[in-house]
C-alpha positions in Angstrom: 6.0 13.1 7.9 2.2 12.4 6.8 1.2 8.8 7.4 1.4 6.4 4.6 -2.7 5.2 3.7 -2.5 1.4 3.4 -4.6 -0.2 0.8 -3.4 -3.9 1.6 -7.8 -4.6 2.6 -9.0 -2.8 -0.3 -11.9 -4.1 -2.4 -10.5 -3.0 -5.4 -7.9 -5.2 -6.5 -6.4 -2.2 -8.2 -6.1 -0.4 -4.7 -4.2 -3.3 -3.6 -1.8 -3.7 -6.3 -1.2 -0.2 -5.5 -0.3 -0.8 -1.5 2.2 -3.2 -3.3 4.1 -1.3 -6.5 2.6 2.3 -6.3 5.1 4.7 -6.8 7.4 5.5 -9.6 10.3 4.0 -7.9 9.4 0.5 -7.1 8.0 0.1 -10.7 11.6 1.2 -12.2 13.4 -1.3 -9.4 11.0 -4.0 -11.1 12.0 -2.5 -14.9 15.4 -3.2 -13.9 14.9 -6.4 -12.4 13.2 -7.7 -15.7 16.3 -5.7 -17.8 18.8 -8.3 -15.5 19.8 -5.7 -12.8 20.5 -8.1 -9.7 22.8 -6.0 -7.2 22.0 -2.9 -5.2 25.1 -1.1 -6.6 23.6 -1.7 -9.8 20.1 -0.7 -9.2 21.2 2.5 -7.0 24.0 3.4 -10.4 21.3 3.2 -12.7 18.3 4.5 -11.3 20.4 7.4 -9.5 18.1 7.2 -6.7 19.2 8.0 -3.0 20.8 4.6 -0.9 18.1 4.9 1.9 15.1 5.1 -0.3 16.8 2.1 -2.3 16.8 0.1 1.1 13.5 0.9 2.1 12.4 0.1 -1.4 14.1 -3.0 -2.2 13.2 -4.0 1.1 9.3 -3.8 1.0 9.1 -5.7 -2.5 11.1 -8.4 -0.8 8.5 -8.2 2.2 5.5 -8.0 0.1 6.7 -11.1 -2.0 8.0 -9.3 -5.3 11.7 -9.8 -5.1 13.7 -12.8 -3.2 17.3 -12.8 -2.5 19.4 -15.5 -3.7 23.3 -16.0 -3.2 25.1 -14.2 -5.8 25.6 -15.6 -9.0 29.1 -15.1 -9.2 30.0 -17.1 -6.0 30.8 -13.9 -3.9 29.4 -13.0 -0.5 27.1 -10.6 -2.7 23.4 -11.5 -2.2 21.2 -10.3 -5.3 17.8 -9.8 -5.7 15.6 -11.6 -8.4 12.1 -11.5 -9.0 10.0 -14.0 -7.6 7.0 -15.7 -10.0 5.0 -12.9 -8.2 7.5 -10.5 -9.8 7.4 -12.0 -12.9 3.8 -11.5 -12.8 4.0 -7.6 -13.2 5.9 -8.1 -16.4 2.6 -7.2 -18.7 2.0 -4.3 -15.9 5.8 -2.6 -17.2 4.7 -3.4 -21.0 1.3 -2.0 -20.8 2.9 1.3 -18.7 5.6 1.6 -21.9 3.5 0.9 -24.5 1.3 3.8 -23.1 4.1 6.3 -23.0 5.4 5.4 -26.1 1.9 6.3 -27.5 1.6 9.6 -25.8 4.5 10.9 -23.9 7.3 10.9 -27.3 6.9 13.2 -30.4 6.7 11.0 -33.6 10.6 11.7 -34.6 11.7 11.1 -30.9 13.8 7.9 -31.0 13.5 5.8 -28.0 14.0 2.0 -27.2 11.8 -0.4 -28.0 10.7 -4.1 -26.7 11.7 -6.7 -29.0 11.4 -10.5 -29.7 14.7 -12.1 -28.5 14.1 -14.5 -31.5 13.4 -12.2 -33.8 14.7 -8.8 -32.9 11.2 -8.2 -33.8 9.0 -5.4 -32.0 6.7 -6.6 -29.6 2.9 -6.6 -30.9 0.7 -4.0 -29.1 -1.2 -5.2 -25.9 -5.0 -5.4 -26.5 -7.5 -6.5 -24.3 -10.1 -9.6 -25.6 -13.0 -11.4 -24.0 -13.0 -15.4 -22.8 -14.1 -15.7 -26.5 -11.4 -13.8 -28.3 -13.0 -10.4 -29.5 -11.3 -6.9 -28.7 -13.0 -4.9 -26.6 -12.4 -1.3 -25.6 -12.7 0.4 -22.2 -16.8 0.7 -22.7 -17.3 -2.8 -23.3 -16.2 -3.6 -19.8 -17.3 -2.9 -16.8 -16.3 -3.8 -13.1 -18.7 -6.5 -11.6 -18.6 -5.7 -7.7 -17.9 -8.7 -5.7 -20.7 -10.6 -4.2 -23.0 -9.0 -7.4 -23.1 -12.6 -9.8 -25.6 -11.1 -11.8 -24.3 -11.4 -16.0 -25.4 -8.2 -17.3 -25.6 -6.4 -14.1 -25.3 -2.3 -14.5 -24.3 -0.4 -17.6 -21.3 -0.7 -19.4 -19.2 2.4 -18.0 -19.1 4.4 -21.8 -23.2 3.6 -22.1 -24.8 7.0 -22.6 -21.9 8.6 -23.4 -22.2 11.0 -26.5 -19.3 10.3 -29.0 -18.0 13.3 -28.8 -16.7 13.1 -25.7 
């Protein structure tokens, strides 16, 4: 079995949020967890994913602080597992990753489901990304500031030079 590469001392904070949630099945454990899914039996029925791989899963979010369990809520010996504020911090992380699918992984007439309002019934409004001052910017109006580089307008923006064509 090849060795796992840890990213937990990564400079990139993407790298480490990676070592955390990186693969496909933690990130649908945490879907469920925000859909209300609280038991194993429950996770492991819907996800259809193997019981040992659902262990080892379930039990490295709760190590790494994304999931807690709690007595069950029905007064059984059950324990569940809920998402801790750490958890609940990943929500816009799930939203972004199905906003992005609904854009380009359905044809137009596919029907899928959709994230609503629970006061409205409403569809969500799409994500967007805005500066400290409130305008939209893209993905070329940004750039990465290394750490220990403080300087404001340090480097060029990563789409500067870019034809438009491209």
């Amino acid at each position: 079995m090849v060795k796992r590469i840890g990213f937990g001392k990564a400079a990139c904070p993407v790298a480490r949020a990676l070592d955390v949630i990186g693969d496909w099945w933690s990130l649908l454990i945490i879907r469920d967890a925000f859909e209300g899914v609280r038991r194993f039996s429950e996770f492991q029925a819907g996800l259809g994913i193997a019981k040992g791989m659902l262990a080892t899963r379930l039990r490295d979010l709760t190590e790494r602080g994304v999931l807690e369990t709690a007595p069950a809520s029905d007064g059984s010996a059950y324990r569940e597992y809920v998402l801790t504020e750490k958890g609940r911090g990943l929500f816009l992380v799930i939203v972004a990753l199905r906003q992005w699918g609904e854009d380009y992984l359905y044809r137009p007439d596919e029907n899928r489901s959709a994230l609503v309002d629970t006061a409205t019934g409403i569809p969500v409004a799409r994500m967007a990304l805005h500066s400290a001052e409130g305008r939209s910017l893209t993905w070329a109006e940004t750039r990465v500031r290394k750490a220990g580089d403080d300087r404001v307008g340090a480097g060029k923006a990563p789409g500067a030079g870019i034809p438009a064509s491209r």
